[in-house]
Gaussian input, Z-matrix of N, CA and C with variables (Angstrom, degrees):
# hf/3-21g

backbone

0 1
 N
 C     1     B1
 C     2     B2     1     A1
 N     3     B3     2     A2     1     D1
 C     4     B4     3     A3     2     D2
 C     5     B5     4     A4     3     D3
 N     6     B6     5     A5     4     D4
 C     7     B7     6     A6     5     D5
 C     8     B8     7     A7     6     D6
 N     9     B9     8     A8     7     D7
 C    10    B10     9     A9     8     D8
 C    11    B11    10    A10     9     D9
 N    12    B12    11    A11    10    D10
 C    13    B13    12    A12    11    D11
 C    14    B14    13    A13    12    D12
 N    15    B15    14    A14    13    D13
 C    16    B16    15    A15    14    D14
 C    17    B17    16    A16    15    D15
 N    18    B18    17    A17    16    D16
 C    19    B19    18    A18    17    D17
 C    20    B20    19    A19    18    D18
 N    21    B21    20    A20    19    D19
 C    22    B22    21    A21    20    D20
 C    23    B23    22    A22    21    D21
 N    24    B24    23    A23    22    D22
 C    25    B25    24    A24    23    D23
 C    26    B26    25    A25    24    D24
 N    27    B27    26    A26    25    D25
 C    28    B28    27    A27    26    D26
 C    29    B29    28    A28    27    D27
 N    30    B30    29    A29    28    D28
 C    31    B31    30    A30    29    D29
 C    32    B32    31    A31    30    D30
 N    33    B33    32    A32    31    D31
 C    34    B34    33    A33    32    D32
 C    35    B35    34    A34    33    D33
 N    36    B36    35    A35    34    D34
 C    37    B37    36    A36    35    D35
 C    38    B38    37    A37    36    D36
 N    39    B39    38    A38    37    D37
 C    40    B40    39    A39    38    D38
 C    41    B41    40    A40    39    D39
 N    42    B42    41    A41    40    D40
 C    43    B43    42    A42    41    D41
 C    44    B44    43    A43    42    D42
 N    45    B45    44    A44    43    D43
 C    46    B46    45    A45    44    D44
 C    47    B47    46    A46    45    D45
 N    48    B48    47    A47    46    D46
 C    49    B49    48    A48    47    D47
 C    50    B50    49    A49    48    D48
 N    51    B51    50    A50    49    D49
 C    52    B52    51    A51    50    D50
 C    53    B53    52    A52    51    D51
 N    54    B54    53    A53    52    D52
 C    55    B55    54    A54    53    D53
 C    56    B56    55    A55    54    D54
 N    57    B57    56    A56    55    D55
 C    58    B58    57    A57    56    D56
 C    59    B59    58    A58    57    D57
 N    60    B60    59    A59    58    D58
 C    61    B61    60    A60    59    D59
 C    62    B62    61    A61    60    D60
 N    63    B63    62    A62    61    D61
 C    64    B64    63    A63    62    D62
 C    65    B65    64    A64    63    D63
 N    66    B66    65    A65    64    D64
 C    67    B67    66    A66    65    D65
 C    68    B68    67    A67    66    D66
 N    69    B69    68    A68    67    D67
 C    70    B70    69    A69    68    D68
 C    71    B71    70    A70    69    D69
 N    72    B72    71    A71    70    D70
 C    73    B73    72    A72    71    D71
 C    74    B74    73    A73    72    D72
 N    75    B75    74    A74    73    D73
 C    76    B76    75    A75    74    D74
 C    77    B77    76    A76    75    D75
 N    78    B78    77    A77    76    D76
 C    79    B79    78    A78    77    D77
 C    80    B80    79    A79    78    D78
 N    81    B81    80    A80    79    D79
 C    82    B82    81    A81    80    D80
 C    83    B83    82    A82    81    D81
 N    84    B84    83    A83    82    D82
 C    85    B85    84    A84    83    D83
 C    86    B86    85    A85    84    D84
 N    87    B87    86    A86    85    D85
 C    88    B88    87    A87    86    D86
 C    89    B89    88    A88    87    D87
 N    90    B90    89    A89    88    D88
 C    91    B91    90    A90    89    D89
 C    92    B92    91    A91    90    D90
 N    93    B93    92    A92    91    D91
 C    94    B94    93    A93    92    D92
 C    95    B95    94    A94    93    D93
 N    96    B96    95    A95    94    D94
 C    97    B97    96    A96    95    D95
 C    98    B98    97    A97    96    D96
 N    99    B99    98    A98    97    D97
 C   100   B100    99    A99    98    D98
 C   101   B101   100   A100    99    D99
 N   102   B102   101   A101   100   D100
 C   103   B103   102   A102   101   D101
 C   104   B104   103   A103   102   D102
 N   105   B105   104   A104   103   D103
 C   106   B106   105   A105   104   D104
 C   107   B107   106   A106   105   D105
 N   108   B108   107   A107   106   D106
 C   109   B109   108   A108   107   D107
 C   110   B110   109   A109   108   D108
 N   111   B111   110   A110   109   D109
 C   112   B112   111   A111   110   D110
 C   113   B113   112   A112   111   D111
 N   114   B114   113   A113   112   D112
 C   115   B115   114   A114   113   D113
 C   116   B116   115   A115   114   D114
 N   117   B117   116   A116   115   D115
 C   118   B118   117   A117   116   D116
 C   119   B119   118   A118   117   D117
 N   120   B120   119   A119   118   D118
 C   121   B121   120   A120   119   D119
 C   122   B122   121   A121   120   D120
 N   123   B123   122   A122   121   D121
 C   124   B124   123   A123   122   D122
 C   125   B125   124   A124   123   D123
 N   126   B126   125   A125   124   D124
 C   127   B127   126   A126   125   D125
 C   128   B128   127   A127   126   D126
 N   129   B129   128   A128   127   D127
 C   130   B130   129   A129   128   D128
 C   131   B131   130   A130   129   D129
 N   132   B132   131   A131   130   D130
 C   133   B133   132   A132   131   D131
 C   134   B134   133   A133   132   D132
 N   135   B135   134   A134   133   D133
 C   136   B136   135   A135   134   D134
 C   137   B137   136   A136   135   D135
 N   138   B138   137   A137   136   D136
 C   139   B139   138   A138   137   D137
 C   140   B140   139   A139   138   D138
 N   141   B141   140   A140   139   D139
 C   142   B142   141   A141   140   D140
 C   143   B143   142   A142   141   D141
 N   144   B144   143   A143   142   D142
 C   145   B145   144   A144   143   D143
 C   146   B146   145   A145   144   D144
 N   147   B147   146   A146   145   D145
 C   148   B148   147   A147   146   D146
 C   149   B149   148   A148   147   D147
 N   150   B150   149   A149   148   D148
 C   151   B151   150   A150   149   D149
 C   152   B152   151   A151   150   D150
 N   153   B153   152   A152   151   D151
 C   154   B154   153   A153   152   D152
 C   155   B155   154   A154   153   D153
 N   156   B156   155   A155   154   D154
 C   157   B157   156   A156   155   D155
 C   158   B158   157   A157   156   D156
 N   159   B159   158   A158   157   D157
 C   160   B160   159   A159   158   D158
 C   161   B161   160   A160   159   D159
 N   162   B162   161   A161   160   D160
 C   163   B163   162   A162   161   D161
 C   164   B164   163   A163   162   D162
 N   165   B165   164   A164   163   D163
 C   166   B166   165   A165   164   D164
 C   167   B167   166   A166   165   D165
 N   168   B168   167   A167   166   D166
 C   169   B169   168   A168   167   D167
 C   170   B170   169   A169   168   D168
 N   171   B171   170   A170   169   D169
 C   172   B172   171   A171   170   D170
 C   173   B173   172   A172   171   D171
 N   174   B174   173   A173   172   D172
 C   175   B175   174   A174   173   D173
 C   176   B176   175   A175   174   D174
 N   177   B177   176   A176   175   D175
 C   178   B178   177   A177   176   D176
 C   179   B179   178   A178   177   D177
 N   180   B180   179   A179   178   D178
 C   181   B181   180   A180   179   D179
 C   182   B182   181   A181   180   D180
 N   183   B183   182   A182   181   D181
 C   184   B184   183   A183   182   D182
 C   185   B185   184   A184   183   D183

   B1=1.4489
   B2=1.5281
   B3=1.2542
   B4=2.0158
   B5=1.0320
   B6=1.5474
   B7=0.6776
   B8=1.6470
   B9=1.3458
   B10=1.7091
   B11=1.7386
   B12=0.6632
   B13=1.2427
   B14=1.7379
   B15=0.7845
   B16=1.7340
   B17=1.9241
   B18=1.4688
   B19=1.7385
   B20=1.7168
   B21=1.4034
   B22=1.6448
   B23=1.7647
   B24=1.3044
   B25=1.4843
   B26=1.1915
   B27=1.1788
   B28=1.7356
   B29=1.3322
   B30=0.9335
   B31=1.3347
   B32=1.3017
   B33=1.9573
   B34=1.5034
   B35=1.4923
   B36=1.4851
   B37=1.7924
   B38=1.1229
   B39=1.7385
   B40=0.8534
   B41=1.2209
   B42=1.2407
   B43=1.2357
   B44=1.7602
   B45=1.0183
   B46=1.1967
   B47=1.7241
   B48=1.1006
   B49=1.4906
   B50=1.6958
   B51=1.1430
   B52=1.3143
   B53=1.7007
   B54=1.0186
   B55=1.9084
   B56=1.7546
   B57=1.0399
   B58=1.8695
   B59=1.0206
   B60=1.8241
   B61=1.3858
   B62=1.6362
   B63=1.4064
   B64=1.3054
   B65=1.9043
   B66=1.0877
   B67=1.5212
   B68=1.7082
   B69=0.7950
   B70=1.7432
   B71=1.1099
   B72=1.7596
   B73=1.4513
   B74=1.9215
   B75=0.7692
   B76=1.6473
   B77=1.7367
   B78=1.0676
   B79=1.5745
   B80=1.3105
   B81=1.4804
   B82=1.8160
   B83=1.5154
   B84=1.4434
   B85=1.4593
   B86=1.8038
   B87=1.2644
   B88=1.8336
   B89=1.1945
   B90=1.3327
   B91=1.8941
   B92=1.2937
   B93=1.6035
   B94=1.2487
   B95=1.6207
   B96=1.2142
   B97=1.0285
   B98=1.2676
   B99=1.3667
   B100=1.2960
   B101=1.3235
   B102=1.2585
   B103=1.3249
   B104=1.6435
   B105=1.1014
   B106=1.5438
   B107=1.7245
   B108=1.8765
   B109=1.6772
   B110=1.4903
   B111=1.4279
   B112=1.4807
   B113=1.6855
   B114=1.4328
   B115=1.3771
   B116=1.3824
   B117=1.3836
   B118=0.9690
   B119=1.3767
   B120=1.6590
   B121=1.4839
   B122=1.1601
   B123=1.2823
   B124=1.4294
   B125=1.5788
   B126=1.4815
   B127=1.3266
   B128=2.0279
   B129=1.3635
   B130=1.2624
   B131=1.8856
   B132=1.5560
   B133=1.6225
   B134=1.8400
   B135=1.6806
   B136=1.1301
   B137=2.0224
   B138=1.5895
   B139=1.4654
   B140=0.8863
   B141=1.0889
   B142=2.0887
   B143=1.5419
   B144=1.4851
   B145=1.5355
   B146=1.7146
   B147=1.3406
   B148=1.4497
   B149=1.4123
   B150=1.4118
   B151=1.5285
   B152=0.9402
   B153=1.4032
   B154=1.7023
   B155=1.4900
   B156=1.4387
   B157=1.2883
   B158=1.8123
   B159=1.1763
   B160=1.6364
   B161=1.4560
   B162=1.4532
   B163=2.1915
   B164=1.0444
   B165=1.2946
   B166=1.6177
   B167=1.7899
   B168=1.4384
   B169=1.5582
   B170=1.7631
   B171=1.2969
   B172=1.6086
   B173=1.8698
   B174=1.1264
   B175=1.5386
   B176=1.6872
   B177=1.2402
   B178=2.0093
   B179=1.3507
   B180=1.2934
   B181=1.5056
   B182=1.3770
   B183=1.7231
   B184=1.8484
   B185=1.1770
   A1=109.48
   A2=104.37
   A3=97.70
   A4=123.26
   A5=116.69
   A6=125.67
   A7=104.41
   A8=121.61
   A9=113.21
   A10=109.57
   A11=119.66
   A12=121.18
   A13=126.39
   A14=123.47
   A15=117.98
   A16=97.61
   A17=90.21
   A18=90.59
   A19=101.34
   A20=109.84
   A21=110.11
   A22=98.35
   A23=130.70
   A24=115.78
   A25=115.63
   A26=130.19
   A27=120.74
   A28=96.33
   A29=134.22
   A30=145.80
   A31=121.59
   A32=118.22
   A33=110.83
   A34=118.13
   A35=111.28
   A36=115.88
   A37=118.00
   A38=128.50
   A39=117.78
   A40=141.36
   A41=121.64
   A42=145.61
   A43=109.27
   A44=109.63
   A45=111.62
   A46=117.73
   A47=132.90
   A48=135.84
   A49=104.74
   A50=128.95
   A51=144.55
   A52=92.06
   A53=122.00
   A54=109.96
   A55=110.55
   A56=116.32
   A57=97.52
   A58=113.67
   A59=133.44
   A60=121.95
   A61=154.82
   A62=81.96
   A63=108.39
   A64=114.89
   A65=95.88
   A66=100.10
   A67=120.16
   A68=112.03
   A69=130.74
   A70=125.13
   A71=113.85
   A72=106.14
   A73=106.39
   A74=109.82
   A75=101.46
   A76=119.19
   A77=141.45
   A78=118.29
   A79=104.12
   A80=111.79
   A81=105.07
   A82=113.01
   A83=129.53
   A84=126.74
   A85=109.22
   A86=114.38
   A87=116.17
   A88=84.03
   A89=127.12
   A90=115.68
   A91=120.34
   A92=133.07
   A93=112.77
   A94=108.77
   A95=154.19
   A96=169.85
   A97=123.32
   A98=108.92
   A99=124.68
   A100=132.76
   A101=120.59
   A102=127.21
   A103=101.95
   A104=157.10
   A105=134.28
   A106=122.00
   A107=89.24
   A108=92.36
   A109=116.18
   A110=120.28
   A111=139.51
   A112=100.21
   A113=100.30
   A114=111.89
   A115=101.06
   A116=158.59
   A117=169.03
   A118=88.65
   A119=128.70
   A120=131.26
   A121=100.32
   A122=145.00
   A123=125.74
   A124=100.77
   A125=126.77
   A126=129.95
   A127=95.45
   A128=127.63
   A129=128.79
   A130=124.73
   A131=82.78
   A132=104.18
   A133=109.88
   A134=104.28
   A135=108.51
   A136=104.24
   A137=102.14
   A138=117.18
   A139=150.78
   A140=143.33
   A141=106.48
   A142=89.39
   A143=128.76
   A144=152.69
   A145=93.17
   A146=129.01
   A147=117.54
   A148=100.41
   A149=104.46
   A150=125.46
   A151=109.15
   A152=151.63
   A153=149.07
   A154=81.49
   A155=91.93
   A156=133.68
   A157=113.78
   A158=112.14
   A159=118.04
   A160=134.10
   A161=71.82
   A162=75.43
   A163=118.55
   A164=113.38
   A165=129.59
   A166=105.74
   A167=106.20
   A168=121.47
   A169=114.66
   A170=112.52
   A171=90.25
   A172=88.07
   A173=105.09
   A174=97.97
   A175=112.42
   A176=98.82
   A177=89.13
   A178=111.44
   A179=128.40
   A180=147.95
   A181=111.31
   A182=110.63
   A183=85.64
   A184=114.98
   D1=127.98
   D2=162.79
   D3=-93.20
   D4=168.04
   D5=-144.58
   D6=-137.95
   D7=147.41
   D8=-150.68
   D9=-136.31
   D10=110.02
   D11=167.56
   D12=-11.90
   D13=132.34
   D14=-153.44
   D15=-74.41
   D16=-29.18
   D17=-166.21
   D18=-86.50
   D19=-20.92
   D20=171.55
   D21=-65.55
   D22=-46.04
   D23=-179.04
   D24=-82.01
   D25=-6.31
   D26=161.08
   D27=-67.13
   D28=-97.69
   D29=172.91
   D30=-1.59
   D31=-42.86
   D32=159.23
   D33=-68.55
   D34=-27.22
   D35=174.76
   D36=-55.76
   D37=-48.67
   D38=158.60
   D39=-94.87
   D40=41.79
   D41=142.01
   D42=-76.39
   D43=-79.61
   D44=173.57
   D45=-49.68
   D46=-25.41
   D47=168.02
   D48=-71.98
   D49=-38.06
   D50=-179.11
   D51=-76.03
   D52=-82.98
   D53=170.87
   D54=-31.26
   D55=-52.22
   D56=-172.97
   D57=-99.52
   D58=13.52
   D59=115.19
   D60=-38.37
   D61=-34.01
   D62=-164.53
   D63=-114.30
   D64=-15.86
   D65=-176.16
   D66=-51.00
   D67=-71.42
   D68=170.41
   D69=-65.61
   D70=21.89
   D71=-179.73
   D72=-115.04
   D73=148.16
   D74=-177.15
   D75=-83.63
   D76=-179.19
   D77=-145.95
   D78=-102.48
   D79=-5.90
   D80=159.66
   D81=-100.49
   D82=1.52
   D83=153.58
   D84=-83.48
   D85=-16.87
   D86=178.77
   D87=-79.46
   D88=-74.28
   D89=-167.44
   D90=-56.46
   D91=-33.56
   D92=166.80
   D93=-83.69
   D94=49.27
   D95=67.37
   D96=-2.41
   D97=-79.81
   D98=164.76
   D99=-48.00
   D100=-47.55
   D101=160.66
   D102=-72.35
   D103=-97.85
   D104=177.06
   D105=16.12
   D106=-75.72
   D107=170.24
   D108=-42.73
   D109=-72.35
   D110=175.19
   D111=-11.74
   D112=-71.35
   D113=-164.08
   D114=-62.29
   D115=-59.46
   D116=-125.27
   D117=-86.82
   D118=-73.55
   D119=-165.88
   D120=-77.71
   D121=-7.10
   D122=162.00
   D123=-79.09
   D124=-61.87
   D125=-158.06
   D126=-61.29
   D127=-26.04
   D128=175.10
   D129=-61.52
   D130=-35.12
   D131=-169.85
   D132=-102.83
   D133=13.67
   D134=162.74
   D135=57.30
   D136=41.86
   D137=154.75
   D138=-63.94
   D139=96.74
   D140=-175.41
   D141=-127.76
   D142=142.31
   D143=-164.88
   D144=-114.50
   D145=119.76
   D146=157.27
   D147=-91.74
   D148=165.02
   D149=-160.47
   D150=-66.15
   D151=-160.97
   D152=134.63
   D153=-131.55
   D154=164.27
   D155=173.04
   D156=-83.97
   D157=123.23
   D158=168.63
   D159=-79.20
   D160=11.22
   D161=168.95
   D162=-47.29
   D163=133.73
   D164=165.53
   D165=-71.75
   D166=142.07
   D167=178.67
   D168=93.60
   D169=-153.13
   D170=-161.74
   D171=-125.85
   D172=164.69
   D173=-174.17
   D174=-116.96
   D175=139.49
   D176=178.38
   D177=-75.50
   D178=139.04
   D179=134.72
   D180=-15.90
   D181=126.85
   D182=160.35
   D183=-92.46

């Protein structure tokens, strides 16, 4: 039998905990999900993201 590294099986758990969260939700209940979580651990960890801009093309440096 092998034998696995303790931090390789956290890591498959939550993988697999992250799958039976997520399984049964359809792909606009996974994205508002996702953004929920997002918001939560940023607004927890004392985050704030400013916006960017969606301009098309590449922008100069000052």
């Amino acid at each position: 039998m092998r034998r696995y590294d303790k931090s390789l099986i956290e890591v498959w758990e939550w993988k697999e905990n992250v799958y039976n969260d997520t399984k049964d939700l359809t792909p606009e209940q996974y994205i508002n999900k996702i953004k929920e979580d997002s918001d939560r651990i940023l607004s927890d960890a004392l985050i704030e993201l400013s916006p960017v801009s969606k301009k098309k093309g590449h922008q100069k440096a000052a």
